[in-house]
N, C-alpha and C positions, 0 to 999 in steps of 0.2 A: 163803510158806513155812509158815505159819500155818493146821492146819486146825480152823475151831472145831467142824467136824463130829463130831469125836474124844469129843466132853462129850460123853454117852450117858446119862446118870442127874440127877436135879437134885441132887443132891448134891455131884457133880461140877463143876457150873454154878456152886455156891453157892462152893467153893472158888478157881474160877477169877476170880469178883468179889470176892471178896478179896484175890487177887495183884492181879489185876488195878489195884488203886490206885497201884503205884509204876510202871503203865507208860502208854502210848499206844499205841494200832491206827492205821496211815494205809491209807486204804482206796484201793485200785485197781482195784477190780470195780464194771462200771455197774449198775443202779438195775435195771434186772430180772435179774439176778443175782441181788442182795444180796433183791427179793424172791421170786424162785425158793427161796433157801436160807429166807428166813424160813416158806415154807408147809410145806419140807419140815422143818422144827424142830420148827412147829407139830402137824403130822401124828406125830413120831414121840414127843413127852412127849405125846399126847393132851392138851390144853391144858385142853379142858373139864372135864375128869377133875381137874384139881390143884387143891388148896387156894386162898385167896385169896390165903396169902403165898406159891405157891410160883408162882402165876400172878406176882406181881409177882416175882421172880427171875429169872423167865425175860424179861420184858419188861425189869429192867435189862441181862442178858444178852444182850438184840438188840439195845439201844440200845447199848451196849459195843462190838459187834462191826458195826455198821452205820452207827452214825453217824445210825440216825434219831430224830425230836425225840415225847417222849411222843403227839403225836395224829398223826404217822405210823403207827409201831405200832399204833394203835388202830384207824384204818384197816384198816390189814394184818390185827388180828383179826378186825373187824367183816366182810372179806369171806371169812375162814375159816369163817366161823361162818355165813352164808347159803351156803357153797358156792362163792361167784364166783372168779374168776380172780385172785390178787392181783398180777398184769403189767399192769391194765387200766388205761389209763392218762387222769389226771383231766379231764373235758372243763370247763372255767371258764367261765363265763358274763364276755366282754369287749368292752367298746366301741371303737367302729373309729377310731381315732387321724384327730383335723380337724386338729391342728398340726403342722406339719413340724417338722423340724431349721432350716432356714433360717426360720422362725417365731419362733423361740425365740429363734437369734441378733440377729433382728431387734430382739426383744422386751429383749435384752441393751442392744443399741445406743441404744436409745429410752431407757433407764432411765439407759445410761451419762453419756449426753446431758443428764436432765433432771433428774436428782439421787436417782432412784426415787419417782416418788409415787405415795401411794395406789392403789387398784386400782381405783375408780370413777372416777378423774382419768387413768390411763397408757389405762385403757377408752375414754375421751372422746379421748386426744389420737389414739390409732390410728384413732380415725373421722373427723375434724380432717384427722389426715394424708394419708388416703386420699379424703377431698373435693379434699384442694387438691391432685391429683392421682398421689401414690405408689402405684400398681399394688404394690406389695411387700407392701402391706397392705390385700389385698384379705379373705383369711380373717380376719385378725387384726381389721378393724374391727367384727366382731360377735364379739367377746371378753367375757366376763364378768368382773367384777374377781374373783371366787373363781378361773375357771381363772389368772387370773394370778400370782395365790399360791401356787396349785397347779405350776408351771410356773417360777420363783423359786425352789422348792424342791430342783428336778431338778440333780441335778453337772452336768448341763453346763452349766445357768444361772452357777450358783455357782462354777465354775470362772475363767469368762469377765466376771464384772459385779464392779463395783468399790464392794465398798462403804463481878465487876464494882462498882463503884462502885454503890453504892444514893442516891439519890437523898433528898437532904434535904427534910423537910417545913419549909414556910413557910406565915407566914401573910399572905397580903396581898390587899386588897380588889377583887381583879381579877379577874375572870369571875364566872359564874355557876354554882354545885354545882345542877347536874343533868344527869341522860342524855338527849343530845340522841332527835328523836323525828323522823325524815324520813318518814315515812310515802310509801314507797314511791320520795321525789324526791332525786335525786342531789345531791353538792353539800355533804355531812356528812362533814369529815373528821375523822378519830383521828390522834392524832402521837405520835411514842413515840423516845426517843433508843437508840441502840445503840451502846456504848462499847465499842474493839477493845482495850480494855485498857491496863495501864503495863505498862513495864520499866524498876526502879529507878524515877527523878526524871523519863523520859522519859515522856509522853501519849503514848496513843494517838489514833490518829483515831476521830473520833465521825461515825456515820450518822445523821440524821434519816430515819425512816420517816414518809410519810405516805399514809393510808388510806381511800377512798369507803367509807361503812357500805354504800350500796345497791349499788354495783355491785363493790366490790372490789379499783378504781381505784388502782393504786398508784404514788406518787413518790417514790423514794429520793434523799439528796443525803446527800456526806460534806464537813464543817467540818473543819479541824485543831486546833480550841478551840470550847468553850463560850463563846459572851461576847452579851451584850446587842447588841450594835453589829452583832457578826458575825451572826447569828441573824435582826436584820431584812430583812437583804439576801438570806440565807440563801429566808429562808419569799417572800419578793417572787418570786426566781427560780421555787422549787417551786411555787406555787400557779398560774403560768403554763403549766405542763405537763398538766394537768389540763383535758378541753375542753372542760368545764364549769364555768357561776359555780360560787364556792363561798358557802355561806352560812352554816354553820355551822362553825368549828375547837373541837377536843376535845381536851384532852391531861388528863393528869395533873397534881397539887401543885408540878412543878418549877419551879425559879425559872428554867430555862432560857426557860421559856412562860409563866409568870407573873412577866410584869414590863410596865413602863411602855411600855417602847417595842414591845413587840411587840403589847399594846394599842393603843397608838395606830394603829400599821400595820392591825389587824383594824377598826378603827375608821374610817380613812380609806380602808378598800374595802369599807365596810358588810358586813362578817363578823363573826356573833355569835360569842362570846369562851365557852367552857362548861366546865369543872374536873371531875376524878371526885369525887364525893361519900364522906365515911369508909365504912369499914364496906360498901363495894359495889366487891371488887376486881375485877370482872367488867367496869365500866362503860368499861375498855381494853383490850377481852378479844381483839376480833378485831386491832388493829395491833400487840398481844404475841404474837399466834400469826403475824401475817404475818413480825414479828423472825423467829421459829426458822426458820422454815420457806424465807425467801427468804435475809436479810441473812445469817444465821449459817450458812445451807447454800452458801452463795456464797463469802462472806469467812470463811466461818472463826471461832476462838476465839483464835487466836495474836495478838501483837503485833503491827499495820502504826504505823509511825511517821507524827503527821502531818501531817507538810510533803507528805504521796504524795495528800492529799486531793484537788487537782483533776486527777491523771493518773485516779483512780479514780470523779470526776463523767465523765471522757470514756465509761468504761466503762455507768457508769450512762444516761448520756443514749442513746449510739448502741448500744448490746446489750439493758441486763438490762430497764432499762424498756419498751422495745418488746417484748421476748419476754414480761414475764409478763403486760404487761399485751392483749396482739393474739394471742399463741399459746399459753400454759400455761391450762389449766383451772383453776377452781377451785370449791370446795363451794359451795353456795345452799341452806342450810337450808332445811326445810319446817317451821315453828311452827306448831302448836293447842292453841289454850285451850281445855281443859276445862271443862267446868261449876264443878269444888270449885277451879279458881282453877290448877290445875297446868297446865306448859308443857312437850309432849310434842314434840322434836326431831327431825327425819327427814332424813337425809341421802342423796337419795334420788340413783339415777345419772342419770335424765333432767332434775334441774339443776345436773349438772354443765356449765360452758361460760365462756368466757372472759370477761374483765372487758369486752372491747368486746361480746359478743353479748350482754354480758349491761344494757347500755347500749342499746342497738338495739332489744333487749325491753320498753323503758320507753315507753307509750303519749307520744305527742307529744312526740319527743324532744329534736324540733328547739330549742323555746323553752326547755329547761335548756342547750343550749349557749352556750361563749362566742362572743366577737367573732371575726371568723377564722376560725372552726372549722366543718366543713361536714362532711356525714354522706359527700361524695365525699369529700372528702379522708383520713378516717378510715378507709374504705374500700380507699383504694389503699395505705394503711400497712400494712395487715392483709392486702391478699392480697400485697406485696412478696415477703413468701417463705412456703414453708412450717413448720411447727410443726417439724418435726427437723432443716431447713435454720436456723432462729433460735437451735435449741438448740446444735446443734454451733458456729455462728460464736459466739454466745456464751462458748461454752467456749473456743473459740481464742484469743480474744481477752483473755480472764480469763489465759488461761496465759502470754501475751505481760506481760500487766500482772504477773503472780506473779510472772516473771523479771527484772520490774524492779526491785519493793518486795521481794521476798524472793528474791533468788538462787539463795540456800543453801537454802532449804528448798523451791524450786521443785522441784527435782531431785529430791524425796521425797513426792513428793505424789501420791496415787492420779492414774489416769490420767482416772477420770470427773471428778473436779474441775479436772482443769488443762488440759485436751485443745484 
C-alpha cells in the first residue's frame, strides 16, 4: 500500500527519513523488483548530479525502503554508473561440494563415539576405519583435519553432536630426580594418580594412569584408597598389561610412589625407580595430558564412590584399554634441535597412529617384548574389531557401568558419553 515512488525531490526523501525512525517497512516485492525501482530512483534524482550528502540520503533512502546492506547499493550504483543492467545477477566463483549429508552424519557419529578429537587424530581414525573395512568412509578417509573443523561448524553438525586433592611434597631418599631418556626403546613409563574426588567425609575412587613415553602405551587401573600395601599389588597387576619389559617407572614427589614398598617391588623386577626433578613441571607432562584427555573425558569430574573400583577395572581391562590403546590415534611429535639450543615441535598428521602401530614401528621389536607376548597375538587383538565398532561398545558399556555407580545422574548424561 506504500508507494515510496511518490518522494519526487530530495528534500522530500529527507523528511521521509526522519519519520521514518518510529516505523518499519516489511518488504514483499522480490530482488529484481526492488532493483528495477532502485535504477528507476537512480535515473529520476539524476544521482550523479547530487551533492555528496545528498548522494548519501538517497542511499539511506534505498536502504530504508529495500532492505539492502551499504555494499549492495553500491553495487546497484556501480552498475548505474557504467550503464549495465542492475537485474544482472552475481555469477560466484564455488567449489563443488566432496561431502555429502550422509558425510557429515557420519562424521557426527564417529566424534559422538570418540569423545571428538582433534582433527589430525578423527583424520587418522576415518582412514583406520575405512582400512579395516567400512565402505561408509570411503570419501571421508582423505579428509583434512581443517575441513573437519570446517564441517563441526555447520548446524547440522552442531545440531546432532553431543558435546582435587594436590598432592603433598615429601622428602625421602627414594628414586632418582631425573628425566628418564629412552632414546627411542619402549619400556619408560610415566604414572600420575587421578582423584574422582570427595563428597563430605566420603573418598572417591582413585585411577592410577600409567604411560609408555615412546609408544603411548597406556594402562589405567582404579583403587578405592591410596595405601602403600594396596599400591603394590596395584602396580604388580598394571605393569603385566603392558607387552613390554618395563625398565624404567616415572612418577612425581607422591608418597603414593615414593615409598619403601613400591621400591622394593621396582627393585625386585629390575625397574629403575626416577622422580620429577623441582622446578621442571613438564618432566610429567605427557601422562597429565593423557589424565584430561582419556581418564577425565571417560569418567568424568563428579564423584564415583570407591567400593565401584573393581566394577570399573572390568570396564578398564575389557573396553577402554583395548580401544585406546589398538584403535584411537594419537599425537607423535616431530622434535628439532636447532643450532642456538631451541626445540621446535611439530605435530604433524602423517604421525599420527595408534599406540600398537606405533609399537610395530620400533626396528626389532620383537626383543623389547615380554614373556608371552607375540607380535600374532597382538595382531589378532587389533584387527578383533574395527576403530567405531570399539568406540561404540566402549560407550555401551561405560553407560551400563554409569547406571550402576550413578543412576541418578546416568539419566542426564549427554548421549556421546553414556551411549
Amino acid at each position: 500500500m506504500f508507494n515510496p515512488s511518490q518522494f519526487q525531490t530530495i528534500e522530500e526523501v529527507e523528511m521521509f527519513l526522519t519519520a521514518s525512525e518510529v516505523f518499519t517497512l516489511e518488504q514483499r516485492i522480490s530482488g529484481d523488483e526492488r532493483a528495477a525501482w532502485i535504477r528507476d530512483r537512480l535515473l529520476h534524482f539524476r544521482y550523479d548530479r547530487l551533492s555528496r550528502k545528498q548522494q548519501g540520503l538517497l542511499r539511506r533512502f534505498f536502504g530504508s525502503i529495500t532492505d539492502y546492506s551499504p555494499a549492495q547499493l553500491s553495487r546497484h550504483v556501480g552498475r548505474y554508473r557504467r550503464g549495465e543492467p542492475v537485474t544482472i545477477r552475481q555469477k560466484r566463483n564455488t567449489f563443488d561440494a566432496i561431502y555429502t549429508e550422509a558425510d557429515r552424519e557420519l562424521l557426527v557419529e564417529m566424534d559422538n563415539a570418540t569423545g571428538r578429537l582433534s582433527g589430525n587424530l578423527a583424520a587418522q581414525l576415518c582412514v583406520d576405519q575405512f582400512a579395516a573395512g567400512d565402505e561408509r568412509f570411503r570419501r571421508l578417509q582423505y579428509i583434512s583435519s581443517a575441513t573437519i573443523y570446517r564441517l563441526r561448524k555447520t548446524k547440522r553438525y552442531q545440531l546432532q553432536a553431543m558435546v582435587i586433592e594436590k598432592t603433598k611434597p615429601v622428602q625421602v631418599p627414594i628414586g632418582e630426580r631425573r628425566k628418564p631418556e629412552p632414546n627411542g626403546v619402549p619400556g619408560f613409563i610415566r604414572v600420575d594418580t587421578v582423584h574422582q574426588g570427595d563428597l563430605g567425609k566420603e573418598k572417591g575412587v582413585y585411577h592410577i594412569n600409567l604411560v609408555d613415553e615412546v609408544t603411548q602405551w597406556e594402562v589405567i587401573v582404579a583403587v578405592e584408597q591410596i595405601a602403600e600395601s594396596v599400591l603394590k599389588d596395584v602396580l604388580t597387576f598394571a605393569i603385566r598389561f603392558f607387552p613390554f619389559r618395563i625398565r624404567n617407572f616415572h612418577s612425581d614427589n607422591g608418597s603414593e610412589y615414593i615409598n619403601y614398598d613400591v621400591a622394593k617391588l621396582l627393585e625386585k623386577l629390575r625397574i629403575r625407580q626416577t622422580k620429577g626433578r623441582p622446578r621442571h613441571s613438564n618432566d610429567n607432562g605427557l601422562v597429565e595430558t593423557k589424565n584430561g584427555a582419556i581418564i577425565r573425558k571417560e569418567m568424568g569430574h563428579w564423584h564415583i564412590k570407591g567400593v565401584f573400583a573393581p566394577r570399573i577395572n572390568v570396564f578398564y581391562r575389557d573396553h577402554l584399554i583395548p580401544y585406546v590403546n589398538f584403535h584411537r590415534p594419537s599425537h607423535f611429535p616431530e622434535r628439532k634441535i636447532l643450532k642456538n639450543g631451541k626445540v621446535i615441535v611439530r605435530y604433524r598428521r602423517k604421525d599420527c597412529m595408534t599406540p600398537y602401530r606405533k609399537l610395530l614401528s620400533i626396528q626389532d621389536v620383537q626383543k623389547f617384548l615380554r614373556r608371552g607376548v607375540t607380535l600374532e597375538l597382538l595382531a589378532r587383538e587389533a584387527t578383533a574389531k574395527i576403530p567405531l565398532q570399539a568406540a561404540q561398545e566402549k560407550n555401551h558399556a561405560k553407560r551400563k557401568l554409569f547406571s550402576i555407580i550413578l543412576p541418578k545422574l546416568s539419566a542426564t548424561l549427554p548421549t556421546s558419553l553414556t551411549q
